[in-house]
C-alpha positions in Angstrom: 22.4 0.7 20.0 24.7 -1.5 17.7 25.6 -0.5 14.2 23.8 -3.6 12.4 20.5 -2.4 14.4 21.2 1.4 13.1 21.3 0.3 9.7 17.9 -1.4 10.1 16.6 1.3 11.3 18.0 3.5 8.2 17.0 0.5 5.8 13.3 0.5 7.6 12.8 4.1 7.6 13.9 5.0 4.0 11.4 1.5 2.9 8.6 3.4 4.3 9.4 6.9 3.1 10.1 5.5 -0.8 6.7 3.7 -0.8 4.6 6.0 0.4 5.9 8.8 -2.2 5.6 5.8 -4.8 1.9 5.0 -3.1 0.8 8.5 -3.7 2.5 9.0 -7.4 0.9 5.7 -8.7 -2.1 5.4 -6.2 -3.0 9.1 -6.7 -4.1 8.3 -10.7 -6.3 5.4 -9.6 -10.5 6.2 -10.4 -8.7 9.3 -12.9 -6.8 6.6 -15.1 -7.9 3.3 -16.7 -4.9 0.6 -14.5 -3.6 -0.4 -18.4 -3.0 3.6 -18.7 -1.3 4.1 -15.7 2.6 5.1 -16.2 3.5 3.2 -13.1 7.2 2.2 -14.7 9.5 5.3 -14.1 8.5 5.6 -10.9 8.4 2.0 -9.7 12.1 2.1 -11.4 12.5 5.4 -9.4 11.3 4.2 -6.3 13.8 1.1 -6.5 16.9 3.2 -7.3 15.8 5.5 -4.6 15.5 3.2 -1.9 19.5 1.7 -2.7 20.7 4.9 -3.1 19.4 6.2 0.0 19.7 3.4 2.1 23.5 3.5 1.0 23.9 7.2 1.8 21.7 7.2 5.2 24.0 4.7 6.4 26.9 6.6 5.9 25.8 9.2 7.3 25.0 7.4 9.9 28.3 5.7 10.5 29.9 9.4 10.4 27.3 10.8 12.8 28.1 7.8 15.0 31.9 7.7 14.5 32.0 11.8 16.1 29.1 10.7 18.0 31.7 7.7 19.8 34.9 10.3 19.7 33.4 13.0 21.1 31.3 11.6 23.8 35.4 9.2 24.7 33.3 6.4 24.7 34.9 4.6 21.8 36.8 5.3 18.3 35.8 5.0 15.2 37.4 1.6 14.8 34.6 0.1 17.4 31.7 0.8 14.9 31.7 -2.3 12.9 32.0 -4.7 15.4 29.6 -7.8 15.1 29.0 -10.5 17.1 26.8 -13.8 16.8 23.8 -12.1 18.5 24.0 -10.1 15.5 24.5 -12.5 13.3 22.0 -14.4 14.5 19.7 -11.5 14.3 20.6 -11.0 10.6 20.1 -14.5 9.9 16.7 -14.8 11.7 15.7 -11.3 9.8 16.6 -12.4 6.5 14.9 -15.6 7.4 11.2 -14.1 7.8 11.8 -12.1 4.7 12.3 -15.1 2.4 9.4 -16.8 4.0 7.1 -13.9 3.6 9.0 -12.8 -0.3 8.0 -16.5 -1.3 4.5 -16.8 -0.1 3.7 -13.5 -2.0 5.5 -14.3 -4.7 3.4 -17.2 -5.4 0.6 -14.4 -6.0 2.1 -12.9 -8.3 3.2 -15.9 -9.7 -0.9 -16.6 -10.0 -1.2 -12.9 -11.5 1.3 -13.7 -14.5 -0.6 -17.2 -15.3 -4.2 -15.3 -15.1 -2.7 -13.3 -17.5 -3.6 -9.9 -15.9 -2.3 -6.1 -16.7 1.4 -6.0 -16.2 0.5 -3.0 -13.8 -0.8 -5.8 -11.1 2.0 -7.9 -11.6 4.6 -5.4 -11.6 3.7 -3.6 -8.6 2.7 -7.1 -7.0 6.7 -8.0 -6.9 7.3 -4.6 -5.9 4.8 -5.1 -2.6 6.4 -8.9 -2.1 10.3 -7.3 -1.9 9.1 -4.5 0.3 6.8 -6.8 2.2 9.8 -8.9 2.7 12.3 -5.8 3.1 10.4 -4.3 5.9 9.4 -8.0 7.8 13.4 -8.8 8.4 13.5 -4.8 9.9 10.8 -5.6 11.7 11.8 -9.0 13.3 15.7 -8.1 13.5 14.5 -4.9 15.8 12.2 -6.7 17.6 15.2 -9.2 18.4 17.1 -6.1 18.8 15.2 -4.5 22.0 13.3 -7.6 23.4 15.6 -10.8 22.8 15.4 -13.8 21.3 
């Protein structure tokens, strides 16, 4: 498995985890809490900061568990972990390339949610589903690339 692909998979992973805790803080008040009422913003800001923080420390953990991982095993050094070709960057490129296509679309919803004028709960959490829709479709196409081709 390459390093760029291990890094989606950290990136994916920790997306998923963040959400659902932030889908179970915020969702979990929904039928108790009128939506104006709901304290959705230290969270949502949590959820953010958790998912850079912890995407930055999963991958390098990952890179250290890899690096022994590659010295132990005499299959490489450390120095071999970083090494990218055009397959991968033309896995990158065709990742990054579903994401803005799918960040856009939704972001015209939410676009329509400011001009309706509705809570700021909606619209808020409305961008926050159109990154992590977009987040999680590049994983999702660069792994796919990753173990079937392209």
């Amino acid at each position: 498995m390459s390093f760029e692909e291990k890094v989606t998979w950290v990136s994916g992973v920790v997306t998923l985890i963040v959400v659902a805790w932030y889908a179970r803080v915020v969702g979990g008040l929904f039928g108790q809490v009128a939506v104006e009422e709901i304290a959705y913003q230290r969270p949502l800001l949590f959820a953010v900061g958790a998912m850079i923080v912890l995407t930055i420390v999963g991958t390098i953990g990952m890179s250290i568990a890899t690096a022994i991982g590659l010295e132990i095993s005499g299959r490489g050094s450390a120095q071999d972990i970083d090494r990218r070709d055009e397959r991968d960057a033309s896995i990158d490129a065709r990742g990054d390339r579903a994401a803005f296509y799918v960040s856009s679309v939704l972001m015209v919803g939410v676009l329509a949610l400011a001009m309706l004028e509705v809570a700021h709960f909606w619209i808020a959490n409305g961008l926050f589903a159109a990154f992590v829709a977009g987040g999680l479709m590049s994983s999702g196409v660069k792994l796919a690339a990753y173990r079937r081709g392209f």
